[in-house]
C-alpha positions, 0 to 999 in steps of 0.5 A: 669063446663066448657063446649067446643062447637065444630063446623064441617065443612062437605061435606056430599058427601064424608063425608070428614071432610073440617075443624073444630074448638072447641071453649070455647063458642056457637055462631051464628056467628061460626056456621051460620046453628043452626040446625042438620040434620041427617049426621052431627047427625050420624058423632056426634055419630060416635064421641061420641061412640068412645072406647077413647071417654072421659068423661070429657075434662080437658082443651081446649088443651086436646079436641083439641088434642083428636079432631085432632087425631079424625077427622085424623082418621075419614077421613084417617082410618074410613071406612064408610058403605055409601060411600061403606067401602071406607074412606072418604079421599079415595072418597074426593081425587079421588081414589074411582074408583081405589080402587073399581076397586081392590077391584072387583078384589079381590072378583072376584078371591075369587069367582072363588076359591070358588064360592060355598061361594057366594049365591047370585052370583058373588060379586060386590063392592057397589056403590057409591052414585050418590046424597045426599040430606038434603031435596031432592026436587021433581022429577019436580025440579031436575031430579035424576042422571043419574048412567051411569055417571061418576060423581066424581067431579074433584078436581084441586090444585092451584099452 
């Protein structure tokens, strides 16, 4: 029996997919982190319970061809319920604040048409989280961030 070792490379953030590679053996020198931690733990199983998810692979073309259609989907298409149902693409390119901004929009209008359909009030898209954390420190070490804060990262191309 032949077994693939697929390594990810996540920015737990944005939940964006940077890079990833499957490999026909394990090896520290790949991985460099040995251990899981909960976001990698929860993006394994977003993989695994996938309805075109295989139960055997037949050859390392073959996952790596499920792999790219996978993690293409994942970043473009996925919405994700902790980045607020934005894909991870949408957060990792910028365009979060826009499709938000939107978004209100839509549910403002809904709520005017049919306020009686809201029970809780005016709708609000979530938020966006201002931090994550593996191991999030003590409040003497790293002070929480302050929401009122656009903190979004630009991100520049090289020419």
């Amino acid at each position: 029996m032949t077994h693939f070792y697929l390594y990810v490379i996540l920015d737990l953030f944005r939940r964006y997919v940077v890079a990833w590679m499957v490999a026909q053996r394990e090896s520290a020198d790949l991985a460099r982190v040995l251990n899981d931690n909960p976001y990698s733990g929860a993006h394994f199983k977003t993989l695994k319970y996938r309805p075109d998810y295989p139960d055997r692979f037949g050859s390392l073309v073959e996952v790596r061809g499920w792999a790219r259609a996978f993690f293409h989907w994942y970043n473009q298409q996925h919405y994700h319920t902790s980045l607020g149902l934005l894909t991870p693409a949408t957060v990792h390119y910028g365009q979060a604040q826009e499709t938000q901004a939107q978004r209100q929009q839509v549910l403002q209008a809904a709520y005017k048409a049919h306020p009686e359909r809201s029970v809780r009030g005016r709708p609000r898209v979530q938020k966006l989280p201002t931090a994550v954390w593996i191991n999030k420190p003590d409040h003497d070490c790293c002070p929480e961030p302050d929401p009122t804060l656009d903190t979004t990262p630009e991100f520049s191309q090289s020419p």
